[in-house]
N, C-alpha and C positions, 0 to 999 in steps of 0.2 A: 505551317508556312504562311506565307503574308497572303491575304485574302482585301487585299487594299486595292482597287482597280489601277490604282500607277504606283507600284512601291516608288520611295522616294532610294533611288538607287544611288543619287548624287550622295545621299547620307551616308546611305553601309560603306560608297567610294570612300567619304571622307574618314570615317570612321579609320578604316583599314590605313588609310595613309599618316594617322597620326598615333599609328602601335608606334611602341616605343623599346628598343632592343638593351635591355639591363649589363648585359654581357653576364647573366648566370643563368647557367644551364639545369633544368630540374630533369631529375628522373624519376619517373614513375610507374612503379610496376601495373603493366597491362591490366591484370587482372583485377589490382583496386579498383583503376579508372573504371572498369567497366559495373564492378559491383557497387561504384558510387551513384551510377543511374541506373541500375538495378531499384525498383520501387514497384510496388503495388498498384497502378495507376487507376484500377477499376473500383480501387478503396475511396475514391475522391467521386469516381461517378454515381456512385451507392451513398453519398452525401448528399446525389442535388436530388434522387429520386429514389424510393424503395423498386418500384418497377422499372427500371432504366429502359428506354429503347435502344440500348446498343451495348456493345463492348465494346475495350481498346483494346485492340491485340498489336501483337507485332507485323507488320507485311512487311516481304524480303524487298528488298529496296527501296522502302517508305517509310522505313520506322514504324510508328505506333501508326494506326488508323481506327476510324470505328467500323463495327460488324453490326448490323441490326440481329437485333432477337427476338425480332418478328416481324411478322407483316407488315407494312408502314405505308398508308394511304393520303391522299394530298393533303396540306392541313393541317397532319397530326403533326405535335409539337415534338420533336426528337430531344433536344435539349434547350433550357432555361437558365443561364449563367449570370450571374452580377460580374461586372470587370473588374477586375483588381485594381486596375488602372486605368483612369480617364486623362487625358493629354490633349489640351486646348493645343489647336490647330498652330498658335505661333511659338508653342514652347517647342510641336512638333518639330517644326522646319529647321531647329538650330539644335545640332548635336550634345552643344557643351551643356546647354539650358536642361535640354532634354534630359540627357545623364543625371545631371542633379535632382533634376524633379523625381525622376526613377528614384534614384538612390536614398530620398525620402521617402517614399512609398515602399521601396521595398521594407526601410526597416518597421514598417507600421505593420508589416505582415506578421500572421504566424508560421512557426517554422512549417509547419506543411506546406504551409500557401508558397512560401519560400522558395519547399523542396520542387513542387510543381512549377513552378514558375523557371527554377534554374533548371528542368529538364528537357525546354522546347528546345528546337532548332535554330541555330543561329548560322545563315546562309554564308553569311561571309568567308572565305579560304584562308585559313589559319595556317601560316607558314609555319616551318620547322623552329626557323631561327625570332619567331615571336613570344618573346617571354613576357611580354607583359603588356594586358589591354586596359585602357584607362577610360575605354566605355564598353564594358562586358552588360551591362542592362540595355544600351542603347542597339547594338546588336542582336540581342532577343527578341525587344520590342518592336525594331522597323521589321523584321523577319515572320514575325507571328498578329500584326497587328491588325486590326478591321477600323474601319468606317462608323462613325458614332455618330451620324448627321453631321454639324462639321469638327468633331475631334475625332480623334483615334482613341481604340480600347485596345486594352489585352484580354481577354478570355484563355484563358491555358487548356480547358477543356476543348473549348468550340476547335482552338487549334489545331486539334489531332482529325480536323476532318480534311482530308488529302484532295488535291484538284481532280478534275474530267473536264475534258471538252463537250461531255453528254454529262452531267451533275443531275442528280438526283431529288438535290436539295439544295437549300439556300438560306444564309443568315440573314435576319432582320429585326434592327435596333428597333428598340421599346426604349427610348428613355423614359417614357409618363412612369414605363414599370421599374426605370432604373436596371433594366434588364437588355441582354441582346439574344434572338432566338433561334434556334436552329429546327428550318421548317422542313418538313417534305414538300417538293415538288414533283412529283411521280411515283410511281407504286416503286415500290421496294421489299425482296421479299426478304424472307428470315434467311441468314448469312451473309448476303449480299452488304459491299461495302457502302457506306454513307457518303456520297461525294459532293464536292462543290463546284464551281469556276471561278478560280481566283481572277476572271477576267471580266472585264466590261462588256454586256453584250450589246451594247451600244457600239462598240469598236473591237478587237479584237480576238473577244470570246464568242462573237458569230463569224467569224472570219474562217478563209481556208485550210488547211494542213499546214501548209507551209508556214505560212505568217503565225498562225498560233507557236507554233513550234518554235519558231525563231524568237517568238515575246518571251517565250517561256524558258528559254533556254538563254537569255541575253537579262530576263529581270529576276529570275528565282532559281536559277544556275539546275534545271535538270532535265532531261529529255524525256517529254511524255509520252508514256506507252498506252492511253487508256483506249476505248472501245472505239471513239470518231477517230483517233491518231493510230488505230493497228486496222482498217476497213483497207480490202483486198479489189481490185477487177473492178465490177462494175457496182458494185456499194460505194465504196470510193469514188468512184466518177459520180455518181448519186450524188452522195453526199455534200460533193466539192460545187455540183452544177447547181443547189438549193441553195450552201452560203453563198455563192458568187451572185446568186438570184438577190437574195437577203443585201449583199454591201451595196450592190448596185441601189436599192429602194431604199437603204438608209444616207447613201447619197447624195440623193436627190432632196433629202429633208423629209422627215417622217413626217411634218406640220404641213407641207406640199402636194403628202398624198393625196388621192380621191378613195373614198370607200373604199373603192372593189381592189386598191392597192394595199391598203391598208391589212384590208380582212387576207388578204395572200401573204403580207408578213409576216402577222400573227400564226397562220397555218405553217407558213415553215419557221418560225421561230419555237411550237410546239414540235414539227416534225423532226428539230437536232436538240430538244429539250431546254429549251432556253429558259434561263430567270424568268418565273412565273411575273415579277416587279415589274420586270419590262414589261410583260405583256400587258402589264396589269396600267402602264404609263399609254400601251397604242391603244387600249381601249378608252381611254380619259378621250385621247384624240376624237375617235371615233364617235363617241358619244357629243362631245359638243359639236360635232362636224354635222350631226343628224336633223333633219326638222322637228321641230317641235312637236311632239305627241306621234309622231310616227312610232309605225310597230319596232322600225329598225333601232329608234332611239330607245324604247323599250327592252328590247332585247340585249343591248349596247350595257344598258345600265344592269340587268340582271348578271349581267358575264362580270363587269365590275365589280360589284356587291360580293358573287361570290368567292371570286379570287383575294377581292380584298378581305374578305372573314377567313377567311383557308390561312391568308401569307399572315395576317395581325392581329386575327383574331376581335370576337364579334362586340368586344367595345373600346376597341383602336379609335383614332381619328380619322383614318383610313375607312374603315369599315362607314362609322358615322357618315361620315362625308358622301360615301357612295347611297348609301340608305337614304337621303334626305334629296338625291338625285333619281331615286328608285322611287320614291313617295311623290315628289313631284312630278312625275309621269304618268302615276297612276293618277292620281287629283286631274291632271292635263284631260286623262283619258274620260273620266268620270264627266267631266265638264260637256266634253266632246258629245260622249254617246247621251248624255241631258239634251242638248241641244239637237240633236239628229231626233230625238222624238219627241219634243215640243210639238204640241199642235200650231199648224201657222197661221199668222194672226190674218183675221179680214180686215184688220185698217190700213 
């Protein structure tokens, strides 16, 4: 499914409104159709690693998903994909352009990469009377596509990681590595499915039941049953009173808050499992918000540093970036306690 925080829905509209009806009619026995996506899909996950972190099984009303096959603690890396596909941002926004561009790339593939690629989901409602699609890759690609910083990828594997409104994990592009990553953010044990949030937790992937549901059911066409979207009585009311707590302070402007506001979004942005990313943007906040050499900025910067080694690992730019903000506090602090035992001078 599309893991893009706004699919560009106006496309797959346009896409669907310019099928084009041949007036022939094909018949096809059932049972091919089905044995033509019939494929080995775990034969392809056994390519990117000898010790995979997962399976792809089938889930009844999800298709494929991935299974962990094992333990899986924050940080660790679940999967490591090169995209087949890179799509600068203005080829994206125009269907016809797009098509084409697909339609070279696909033929540069190998038939495997091929067969992978023609077996994602393609969201759009395929009428009876539609014999013939004249962007069958554009439909793929808006349906299955991520966020490349500002282009769009395809990953066919990352793909098969299905939504939650509680995600367990979360992709995060590496271009330096040419790579997009699929990280844990929360324990996960052996069986337990791999989830993500195909939603912004800036807007409506911390939002309440309803509204999620309604985005979710209005831009990726399915009604979500997971563990925040099936909570009963007073979980439910729980649950619904922390996001409405959450839209309310992100309202106001996360750049607005004061600390003690701050540090209570973070607490419930962990308490419904939020994008480790985000948290990892309110503590940037926080951190600059702090005085200088304070314990609190200290501690600000350690929470950064390790979130950011966990989500991109310990020689990202990220990571860097935090570490030279983590060494500067300490040099801050060192200066400090120098100067607190100087003897004072008698001039």
């Amino acid at each position: 499914m599309v893991v893009i925080a706004h699919p560009p829905e106006h496309l797959l509209a346009e896409i669907e409104a310019e099928k084009i009806d041949l007036g022939i009619e094909l018949e096809l026995d059932p049972e091919l159709v089905e044995d033509s996506k019939c494929f080995d899909l775990n034969k392809f996950v056994l390519e990117k690693t000898e010790t995979p972190a997962f399976k792809a099984v089938k889930i009844p009303c999800k298709g494929y998903g991935m299974i962990a096959t094992r333990k899986l603690f924050p940080g660790d890396l679940i999967l490591a994909e090169k995209p087949v596909f890179i799509v600068p941002d203005a080829i994206f926004e125009d269907v016809e352009q797009c098509e084409e561009f697909l339609e070279k790339e696909m033929n540069k593939l190998s038939s495997d990469e091929r067969e992978l690629v023609l077996s994602l989901t393609d969201r759009r409602e395929v009428e009876k009377d539609d014999y013939y699609d004249p962007n069958p890759y554009c439909g793929i690609f808006y349906t299955n596509a991520m966020t490349y910083e500002d282009d769009a990828v395809l990953c066919p594997l990352m793909a098969r990681a299905n939504h939650s409104c509680r995600p367990n994990a979360e992709f995060i592009s590496r271009p330096d590595l040419g790579e997009q990553h699929l990280v844990t953010n929360y324990v996960i044990n052996k069986g337990e499915e791999i989830t993500i949030n195909y939603m912004s937790m800036a807007e409506e992937g911390s939002d309440t039941k309803e509204t999620r549901q309604f985005y979710l059911r209005r831009d990726y066409g399915f009604q979500c049953t997971c563990k925040a979207c099936t909570l009963q009585d007073q979980e439910l009311l729980d649950d619904e009173s922390i996001r409405e707590t959450i839209k309310e302070l992100q309202a106001a402007g996360t750049d607005k808050l004061d600390p003690a506001e701050l540090e209570s979004l973070i607490s419930k942005a962990y308490h419904i499992q939020g994008k480790h990313s985000y948290i990892l943007d309110l503590f940037q906040i926080l951190y600059r918000s702090a005085p200088v050499g304070s314990y609190r900025m200290v501690e600000y910067a350690v929470n950064g540093f390790t979130i950011a080694v966990n989500l991109y690992g310990i020689g990202s730019k990220e990571a860097k970036e935090w570490k030279k903000q983590l060494d500067f506090q300490k040099s801050v602090n060192v200066l400090i306690l120098l100067d607190e035992n100087l003897p004072e001078s008698h001039f």
